[in-house]
C-alpha positions as CSV (number, residue, x, y, z in Angstrom):
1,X,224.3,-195.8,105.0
2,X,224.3,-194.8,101.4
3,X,222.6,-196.7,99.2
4,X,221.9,-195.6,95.6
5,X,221.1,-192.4,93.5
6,X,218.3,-192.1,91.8
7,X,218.4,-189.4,88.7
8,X,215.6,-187.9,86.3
9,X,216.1,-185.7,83.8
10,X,212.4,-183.2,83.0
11,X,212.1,-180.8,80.0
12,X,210.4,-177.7,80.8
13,X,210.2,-174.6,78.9
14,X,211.5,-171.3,79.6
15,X,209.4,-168.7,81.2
16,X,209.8,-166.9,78.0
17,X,208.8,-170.2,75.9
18,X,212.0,-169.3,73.9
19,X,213.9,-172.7,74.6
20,X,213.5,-176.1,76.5
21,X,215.6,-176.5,79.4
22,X,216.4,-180.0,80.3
23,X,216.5,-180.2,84.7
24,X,218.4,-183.1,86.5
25,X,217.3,-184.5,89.7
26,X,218.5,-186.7,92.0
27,X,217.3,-188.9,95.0
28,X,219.3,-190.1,97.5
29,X,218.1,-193.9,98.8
30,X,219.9,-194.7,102.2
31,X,219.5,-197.7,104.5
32,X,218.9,-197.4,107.9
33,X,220.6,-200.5,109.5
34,X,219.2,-199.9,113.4
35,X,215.4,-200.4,111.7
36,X,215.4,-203.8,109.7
37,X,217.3,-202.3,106.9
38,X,214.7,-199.6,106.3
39,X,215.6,-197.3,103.0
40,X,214.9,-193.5,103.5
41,X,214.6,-191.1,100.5
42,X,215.6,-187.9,100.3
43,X,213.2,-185.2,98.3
44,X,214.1,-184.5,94.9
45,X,217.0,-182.0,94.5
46,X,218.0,-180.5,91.2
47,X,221.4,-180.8,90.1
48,X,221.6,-179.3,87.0
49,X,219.8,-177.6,84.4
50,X,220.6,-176.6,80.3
51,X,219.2,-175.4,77.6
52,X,218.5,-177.5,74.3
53,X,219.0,-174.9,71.8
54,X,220.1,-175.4,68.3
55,X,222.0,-172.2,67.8
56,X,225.6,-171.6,69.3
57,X,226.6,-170.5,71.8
58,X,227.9,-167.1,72.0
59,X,229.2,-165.9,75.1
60,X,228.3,-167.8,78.5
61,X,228.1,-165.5,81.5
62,X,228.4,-166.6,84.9
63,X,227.2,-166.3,88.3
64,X,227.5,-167.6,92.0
65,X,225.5,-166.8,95.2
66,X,226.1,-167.1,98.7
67,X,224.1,-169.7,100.0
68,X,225.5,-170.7,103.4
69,X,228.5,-169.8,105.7
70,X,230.0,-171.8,108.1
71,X,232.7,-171.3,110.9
72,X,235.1,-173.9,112.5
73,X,237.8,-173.0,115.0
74,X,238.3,-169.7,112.8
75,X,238.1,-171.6,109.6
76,X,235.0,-169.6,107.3
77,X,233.4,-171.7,104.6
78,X,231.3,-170.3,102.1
79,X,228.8,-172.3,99.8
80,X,227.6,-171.0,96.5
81,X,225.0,-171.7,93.8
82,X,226.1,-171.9,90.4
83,X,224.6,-170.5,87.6
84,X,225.3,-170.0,83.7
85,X,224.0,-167.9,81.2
86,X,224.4,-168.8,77.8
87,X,223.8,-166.3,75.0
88,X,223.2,-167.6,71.8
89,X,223.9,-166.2,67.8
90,X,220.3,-166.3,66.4
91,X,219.7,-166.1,62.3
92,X,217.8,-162.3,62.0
93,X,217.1,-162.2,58.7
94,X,218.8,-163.8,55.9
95,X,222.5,-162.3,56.5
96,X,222.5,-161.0,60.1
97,X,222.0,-162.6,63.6
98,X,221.1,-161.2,66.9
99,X,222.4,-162.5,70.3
100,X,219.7,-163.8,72.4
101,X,220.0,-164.5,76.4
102,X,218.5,-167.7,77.4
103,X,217.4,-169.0,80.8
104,X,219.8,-168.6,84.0
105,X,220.9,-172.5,84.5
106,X,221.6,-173.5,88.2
107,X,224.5,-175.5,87.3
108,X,225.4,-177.3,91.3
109,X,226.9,-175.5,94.2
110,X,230.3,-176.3,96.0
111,X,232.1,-174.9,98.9
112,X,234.9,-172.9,99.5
């Protein structure tokens, strides 16, 4: 039986070192009622993942990957990952920008 979430967000930087990304996690806490209430823990999962970056955002570009595929009675589901890119409009000098790429964010995964 569900229980509770528990959910911590870690800043890391880029492999680059260009910008932070901010990583959520979550934990799943069940009870197991057959064994004295006994709570299990799932391991850590990450759920989502962005970029703190003080310039805008120029263009977001994004991506999903087959992950798993399922068949029932004919019935095919497919599961992705999600993941955005965001460019961003960076000051170049002092009257031009240049667009930058920053890290490819895992943003969940749902089935279809």
């Amino acid at each position: 039986m569900f229980k509770d979430v528990k959910k911590l967000d870690k800043e890391i930087m880029d492999d680059s070192g260009v910008f932070p990304t901010l990583q959520t996690w979550r934990t799943i806490i069940y009870i197991c009622h057959g064994d004295d209430n006994k709570e299990i823990t799932s391991s850590p999962f990450l759920t989502n993942e962005k970029e703190k970056c003080p310039y805008p955002v120029e263009d977001r570009i994004k991506d999903k990957y087959v992950v798993e595929t399922r068949a029932n009675c004919g019935d095919v589901s497919i599961k992705y990952d999600d993941y955005e890119t965001c460019v961003y409009k960076v000051p170049h000098n002092s009257n031009s920008y240049k667009l930058v790429r920053g890290k490819k964010c895992y943003k969940g995964s749902h089935w279809e």
